[in-house]
C-alpha positions in Angstrom: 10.3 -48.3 -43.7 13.3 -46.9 -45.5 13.4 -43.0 -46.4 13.5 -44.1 -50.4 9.9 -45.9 -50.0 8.6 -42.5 -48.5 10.5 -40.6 -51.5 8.8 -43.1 -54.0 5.7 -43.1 -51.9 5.9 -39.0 -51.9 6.6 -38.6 -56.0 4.1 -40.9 -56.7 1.3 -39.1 -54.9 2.8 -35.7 -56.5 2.5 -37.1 -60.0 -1.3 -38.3 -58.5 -0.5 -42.2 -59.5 -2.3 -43.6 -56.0 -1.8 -47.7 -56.6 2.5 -46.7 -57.1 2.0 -44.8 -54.0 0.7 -47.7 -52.2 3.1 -50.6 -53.4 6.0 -48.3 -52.2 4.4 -48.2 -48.4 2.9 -51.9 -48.3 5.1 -52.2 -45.9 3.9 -49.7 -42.9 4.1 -49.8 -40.1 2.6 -47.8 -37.1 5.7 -46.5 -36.0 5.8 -44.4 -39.0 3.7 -41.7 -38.8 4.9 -39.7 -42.6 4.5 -43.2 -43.7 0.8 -43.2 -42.2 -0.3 -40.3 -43.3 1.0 -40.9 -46.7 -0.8 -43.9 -47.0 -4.1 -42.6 -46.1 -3.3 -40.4 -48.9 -2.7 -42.9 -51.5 -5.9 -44.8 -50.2 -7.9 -41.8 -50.4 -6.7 -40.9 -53.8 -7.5 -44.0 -55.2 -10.7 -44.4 -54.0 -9.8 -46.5 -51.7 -11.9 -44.6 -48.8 -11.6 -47.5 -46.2 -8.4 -48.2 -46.6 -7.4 -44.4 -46.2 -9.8 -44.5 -42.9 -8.1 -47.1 -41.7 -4.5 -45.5 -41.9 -5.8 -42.5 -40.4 -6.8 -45.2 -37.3 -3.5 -46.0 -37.5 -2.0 -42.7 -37.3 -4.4 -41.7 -34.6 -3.5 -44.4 -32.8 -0.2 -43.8 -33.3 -0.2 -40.2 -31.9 -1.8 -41.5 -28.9 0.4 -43.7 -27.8 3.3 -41.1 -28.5 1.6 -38.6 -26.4 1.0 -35.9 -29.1 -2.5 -35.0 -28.8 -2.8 -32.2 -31.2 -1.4 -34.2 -33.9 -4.1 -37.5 -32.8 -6.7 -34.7 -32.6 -5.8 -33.9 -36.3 -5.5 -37.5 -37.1 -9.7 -37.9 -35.5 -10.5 -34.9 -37.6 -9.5 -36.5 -40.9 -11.4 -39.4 -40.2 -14.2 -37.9 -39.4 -14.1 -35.6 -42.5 -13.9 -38.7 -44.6 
């Protein structure tokens, strides 16, 4: 995922129009964890509240395998919370 889709993906959620946000990052992958977490933003935002679960599996899953616990911990904590 290039840094211009995050940048579209970032202004998009700023200006609070969700579907923009989630054309620019229909492309992530979970390698991309600002990409992720953006994502379950978008979701989330527009309602979308499985979706934005789901990219918080993602992220979680991500952080797991990169052996960051804290952040996978955080990652757990926002799907619990939604």
């Amino acid at each position: 995922m290039g840094s211009s889709e995050i940048e579209m993906a970032r202004r998009a959620i700023d200006q609070g129009n969700w579907d923009e946000a989630l054309r620019a990052l229909e492309h992530v992958t979970e390698e991309d964890a600002e990409a992720l977490e953006l994502k379950a933003t978008a979701a989330y935002g527009a309602g979308r509240f499985e979706s934005a679960v789901a990219a918080w599996e993602d992220l979680h899953r991500h952080f797991l395998a990169g052996d960051n616990p804290t952040e996978a911990a955080r990652a757990a904590a926002m799907i619990a919370m939604y």
